[in-house]
C-alpha positions as CSV (number, residue, x, y, z in Angstrom):
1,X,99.2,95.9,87.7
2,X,102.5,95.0,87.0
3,X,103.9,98.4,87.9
4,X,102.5,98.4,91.8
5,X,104.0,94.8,92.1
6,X,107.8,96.3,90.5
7,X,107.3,99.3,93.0
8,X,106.5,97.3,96.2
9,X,109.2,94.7,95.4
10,X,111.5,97.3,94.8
11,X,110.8,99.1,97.9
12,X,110.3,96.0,99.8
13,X,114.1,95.3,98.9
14,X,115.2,98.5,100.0
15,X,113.4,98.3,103.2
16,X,115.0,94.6,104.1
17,X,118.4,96.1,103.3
18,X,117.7,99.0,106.2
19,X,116.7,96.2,108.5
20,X,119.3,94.0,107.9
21,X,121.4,96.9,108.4
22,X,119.7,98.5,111.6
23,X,119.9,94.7,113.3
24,X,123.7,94.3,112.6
25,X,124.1,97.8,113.9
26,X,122.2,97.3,117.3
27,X,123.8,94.1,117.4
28,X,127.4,95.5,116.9
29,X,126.8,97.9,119.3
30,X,125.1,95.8,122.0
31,X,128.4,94.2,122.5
32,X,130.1,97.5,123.9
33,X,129.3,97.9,127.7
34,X,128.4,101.6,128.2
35,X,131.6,102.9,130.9
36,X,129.1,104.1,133.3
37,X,127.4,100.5,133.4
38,X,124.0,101.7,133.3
39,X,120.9,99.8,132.2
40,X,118.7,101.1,129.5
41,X,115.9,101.3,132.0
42,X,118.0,103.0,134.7
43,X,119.0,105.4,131.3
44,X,115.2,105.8,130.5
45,X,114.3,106.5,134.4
46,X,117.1,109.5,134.9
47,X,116.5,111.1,131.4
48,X,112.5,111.1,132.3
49,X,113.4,112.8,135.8
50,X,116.0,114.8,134.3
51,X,113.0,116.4,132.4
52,X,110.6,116.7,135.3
53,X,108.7,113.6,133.9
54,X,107.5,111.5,136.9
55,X,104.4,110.3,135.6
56,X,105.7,107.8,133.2
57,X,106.2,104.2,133.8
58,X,109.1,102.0,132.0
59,X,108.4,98.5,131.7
60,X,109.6,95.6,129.8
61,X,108.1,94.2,126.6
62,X,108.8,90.5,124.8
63,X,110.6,90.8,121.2
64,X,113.5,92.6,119.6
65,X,113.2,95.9,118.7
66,X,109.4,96.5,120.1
67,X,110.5,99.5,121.8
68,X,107.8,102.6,121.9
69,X,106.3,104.9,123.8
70,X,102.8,104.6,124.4
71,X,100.9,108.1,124.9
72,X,97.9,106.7,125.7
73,X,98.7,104.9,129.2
74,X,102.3,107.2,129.2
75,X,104.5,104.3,129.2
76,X,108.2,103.2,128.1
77,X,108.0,100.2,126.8
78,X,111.5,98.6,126.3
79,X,112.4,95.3,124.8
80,X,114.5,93.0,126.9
81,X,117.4,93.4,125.4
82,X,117.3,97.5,125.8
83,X,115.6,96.8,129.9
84,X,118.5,95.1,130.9
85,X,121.2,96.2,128.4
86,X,123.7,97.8,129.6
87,X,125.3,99.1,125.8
88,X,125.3,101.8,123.2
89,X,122.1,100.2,121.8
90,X,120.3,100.2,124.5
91,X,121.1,103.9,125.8
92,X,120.3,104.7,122.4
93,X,117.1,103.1,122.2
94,X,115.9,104.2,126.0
95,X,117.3,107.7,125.9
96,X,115.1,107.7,122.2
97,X,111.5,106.5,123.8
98,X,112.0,108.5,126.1
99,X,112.5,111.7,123.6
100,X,109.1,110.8,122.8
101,X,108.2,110.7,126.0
102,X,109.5,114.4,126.5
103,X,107.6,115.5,122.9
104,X,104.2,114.9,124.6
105,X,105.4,116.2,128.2
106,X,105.9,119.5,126.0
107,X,103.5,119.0,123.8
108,X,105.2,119.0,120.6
109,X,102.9,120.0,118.1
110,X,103.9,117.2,115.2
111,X,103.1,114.3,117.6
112,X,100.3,116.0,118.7
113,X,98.8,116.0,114.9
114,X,100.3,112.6,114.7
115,X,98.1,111.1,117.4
116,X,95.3,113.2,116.2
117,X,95.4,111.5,112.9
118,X,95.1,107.6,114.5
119,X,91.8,107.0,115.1
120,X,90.9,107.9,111.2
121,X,93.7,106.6,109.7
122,X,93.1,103.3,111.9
123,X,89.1,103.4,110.3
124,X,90.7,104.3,106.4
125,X,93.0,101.2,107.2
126,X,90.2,98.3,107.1
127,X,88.8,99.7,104.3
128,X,91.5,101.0,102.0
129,X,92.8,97.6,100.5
130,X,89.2,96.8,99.5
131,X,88.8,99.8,98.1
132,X,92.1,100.0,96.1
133,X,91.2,96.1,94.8
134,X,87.7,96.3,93.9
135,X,88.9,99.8,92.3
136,X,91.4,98.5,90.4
137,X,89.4,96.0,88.9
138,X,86.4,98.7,88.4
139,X,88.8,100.7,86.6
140,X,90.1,97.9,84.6
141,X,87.2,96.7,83.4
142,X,84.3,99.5,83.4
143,X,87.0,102.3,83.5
144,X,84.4,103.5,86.5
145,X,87.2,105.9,88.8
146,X,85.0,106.0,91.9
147,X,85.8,103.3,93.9
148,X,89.5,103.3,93.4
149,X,89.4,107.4,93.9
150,X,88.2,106.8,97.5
151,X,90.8,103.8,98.1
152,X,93.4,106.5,96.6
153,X,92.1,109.0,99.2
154,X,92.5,107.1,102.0
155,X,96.0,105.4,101.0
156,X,96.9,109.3,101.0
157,X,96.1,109.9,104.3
158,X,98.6,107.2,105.2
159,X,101.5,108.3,102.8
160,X,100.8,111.9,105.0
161,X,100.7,110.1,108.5
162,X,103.9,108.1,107.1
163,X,105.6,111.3,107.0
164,X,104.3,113.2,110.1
165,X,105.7,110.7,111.9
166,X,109.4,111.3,110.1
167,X,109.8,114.8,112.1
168,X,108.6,113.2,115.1
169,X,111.2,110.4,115.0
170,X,113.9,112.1,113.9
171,X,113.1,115.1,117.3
172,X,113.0,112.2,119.8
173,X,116.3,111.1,118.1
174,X,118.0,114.8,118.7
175,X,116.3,115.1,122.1
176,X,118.4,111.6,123.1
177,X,121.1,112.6,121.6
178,X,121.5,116.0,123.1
179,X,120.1,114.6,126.7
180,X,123.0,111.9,126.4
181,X,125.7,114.8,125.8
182,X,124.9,116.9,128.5
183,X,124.5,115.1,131.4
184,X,127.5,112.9,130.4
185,X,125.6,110.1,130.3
186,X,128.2,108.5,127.0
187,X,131.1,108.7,126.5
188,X,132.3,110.6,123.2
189,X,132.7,107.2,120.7
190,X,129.6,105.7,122.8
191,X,127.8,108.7,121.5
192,X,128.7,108.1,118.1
193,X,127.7,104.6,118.3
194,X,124.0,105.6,119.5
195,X,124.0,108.7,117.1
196,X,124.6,105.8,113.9
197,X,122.4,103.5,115.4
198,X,119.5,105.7,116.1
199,X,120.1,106.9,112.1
200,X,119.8,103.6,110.7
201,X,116.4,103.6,113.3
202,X,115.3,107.0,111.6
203,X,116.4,105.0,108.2
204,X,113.3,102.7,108.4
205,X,111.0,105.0,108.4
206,X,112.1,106.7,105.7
207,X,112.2,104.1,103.4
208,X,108.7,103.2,104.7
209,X,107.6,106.7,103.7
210,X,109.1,106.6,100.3
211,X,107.5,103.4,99.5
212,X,104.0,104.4,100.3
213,X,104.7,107.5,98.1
214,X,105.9,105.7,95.6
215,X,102.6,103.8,95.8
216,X,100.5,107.1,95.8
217,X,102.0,108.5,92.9
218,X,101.4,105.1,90.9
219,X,97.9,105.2,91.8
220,X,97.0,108.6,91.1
221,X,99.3,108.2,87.4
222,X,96.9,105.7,86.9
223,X,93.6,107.6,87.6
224,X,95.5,110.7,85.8
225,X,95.9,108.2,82.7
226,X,92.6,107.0,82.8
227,X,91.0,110.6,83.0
228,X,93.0,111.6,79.6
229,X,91.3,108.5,78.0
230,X,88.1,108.8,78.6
């Protein structure tokens, strides 16, 4: 048990660090007024009719860095601070949601198998940390490998969904990016300053994804360990 708790805490730490980091970034950069004077909404609005996407609404969401896009009623949803910010962040962030935007427009084929995997991974998510207790404890104290096996399964199907969604952020990230560039929309060191803040952005989900595969590989050692014993 001890080694789950070192692995999470160690992870955990990791994960803080890119937050920290990410905040301090967007904050840093939040500070710069873009030259053109643009809001991140009036960013989001030209890059989605840029792309011939007129069916997708931008609104404004409370909290700091809630920013998605939502395929299922196609809309931009923009923190506050990226709405009405008119900075490097906020491009960054707009231009970004609204790469995912594009992705289903076009139907790119990794968020397509992304949003295919929510509804089961949403059902394995009530049960998995049941399953991985009870089967830890099974294992522990009957060596019985069933319960946690299934707990083990369905904390995989995560870990995968954990890094689907890596390609996906990091093509919504090149599609801003490149969108930005072309049409002028930044300046060359304003690009640079939304090209290191969406990377510190891409930066949490990687450590996300190599925390729940660190987790993976400690729960299958342990059913691999148990197998050999018995």
């Amino acid at each position: 048990m001890i080694g789950i708790y070192l692995i999470t805490l160690v992870f955990a730490g990791i994960g803080m660090f890119v937050q920290w980091r990410l905040k301090s970034k967007f904050q840093e950069y939040s500070e710069i007024g873009l030259a053109n004077g643009l809001s991140g909404r009036e960013i989001a609005d030209k890059m989605l009719r840029d792309n011939g996407i007129f069916d997708v609404r931008i609104i404004s969401v409370e909290g700091q860095l809630t920013d998605h896009y939502n395929p299922a009623d196609k809309t931009v949803n923009l923190s506050p601070d990226v709405y009405y910010g008119r900075s490097a962040s906020a491009a960054a962030v707009a231009a970004h949601e609204c790469g995912h935007a594009v992705q289903h427009a076009t139907a790119y084929s990794m968020l397509q198998f992304r949003s295919a995997m929510v509804p089961v991974l949403s059902i394995a998510n009530n049960f998995m940390p049941i399953a991985l207790m009870i089967g830890m404890m099974l294992l522990y104290s009957t060596g019985n490998k069933l319960v946690l096996t299934i707990g083990v399964a369905m904390f995989a199907l995560a870990t995968l969904f954990s890094f689907i969604t890596l390609p996906v952020e990091f093509d919504a990230s090149r599609r801003a990016l490149a969108w930005m560039s072309q049409r002028n929309v930044v300046t060359q060191p304003e690009h640079e300053m939304a090209k290191d803040a969406l990377w510190w952005a891409a930066m949490t989900y990687v450590a996300a994804a190599l925390g729940m595969l660190a987790q993976l590989l400690y729960y299958m050692s342990l059913l691999s360990g148990r197998r050999s014993n018995d």
